[in-house]
C-alpha positions as CSV (number, residue, x, y, z in Angstrom):
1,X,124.0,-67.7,127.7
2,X,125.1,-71.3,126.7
3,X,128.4,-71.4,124.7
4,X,129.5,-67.8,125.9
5,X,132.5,-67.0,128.3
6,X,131.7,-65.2,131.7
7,X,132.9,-62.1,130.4
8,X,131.0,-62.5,127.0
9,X,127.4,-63.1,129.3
10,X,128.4,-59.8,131.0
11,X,128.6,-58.1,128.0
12,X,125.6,-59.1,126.5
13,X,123.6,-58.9,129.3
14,X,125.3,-55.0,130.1
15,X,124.2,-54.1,126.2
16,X,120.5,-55.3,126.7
17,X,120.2,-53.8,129.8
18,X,121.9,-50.2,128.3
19,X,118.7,-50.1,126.1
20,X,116.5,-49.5,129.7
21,X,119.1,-48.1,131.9
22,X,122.0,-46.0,132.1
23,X,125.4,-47.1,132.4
24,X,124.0,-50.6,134.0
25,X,127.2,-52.2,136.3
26,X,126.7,-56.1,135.6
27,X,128.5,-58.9,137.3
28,X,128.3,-62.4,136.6
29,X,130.0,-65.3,138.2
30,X,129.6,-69.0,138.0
31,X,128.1,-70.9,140.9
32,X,128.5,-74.1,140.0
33,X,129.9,-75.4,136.7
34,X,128.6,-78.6,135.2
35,X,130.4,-81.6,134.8
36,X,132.0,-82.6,131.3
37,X,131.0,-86.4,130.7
38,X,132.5,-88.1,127.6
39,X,130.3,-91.4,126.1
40,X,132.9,-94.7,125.2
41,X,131.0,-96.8,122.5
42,X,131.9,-100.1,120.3
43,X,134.2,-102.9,120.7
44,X,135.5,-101.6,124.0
45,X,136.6,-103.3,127.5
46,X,134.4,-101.1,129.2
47,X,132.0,-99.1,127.7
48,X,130.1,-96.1,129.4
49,X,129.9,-92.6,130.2
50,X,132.9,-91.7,131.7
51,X,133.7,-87.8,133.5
52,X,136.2,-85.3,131.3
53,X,138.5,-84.1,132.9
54,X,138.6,-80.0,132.1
């Protein structure tokens, strides 16, 4: 489900399921999101991997 929105992984996983059950409800949430870290390279101060703000 990497890349997809929330709603798209709903979707997708409501259209496999349709193939095996009948009108499947399907919730999906997000538990925990991962966090967004941004690499700083070259002729820089401080080079490093540095969080992204989102």
């Amino acid at each position: 489900m990497q890349g997809l929105t929330l709603e798209e992984a709903q979707e997708k996983i409501r259209l496999s399921l349709s193939k095996i059950v009948v009108e499947p409800i399907v919730a999906v949430s997000l538990l925990r999101s991962r966090p967004v870290r941004g690499t700083v390279s070259g002729e820089v101060f401080r080079p490093g991997i540095y969080p992204v703000n989102t």
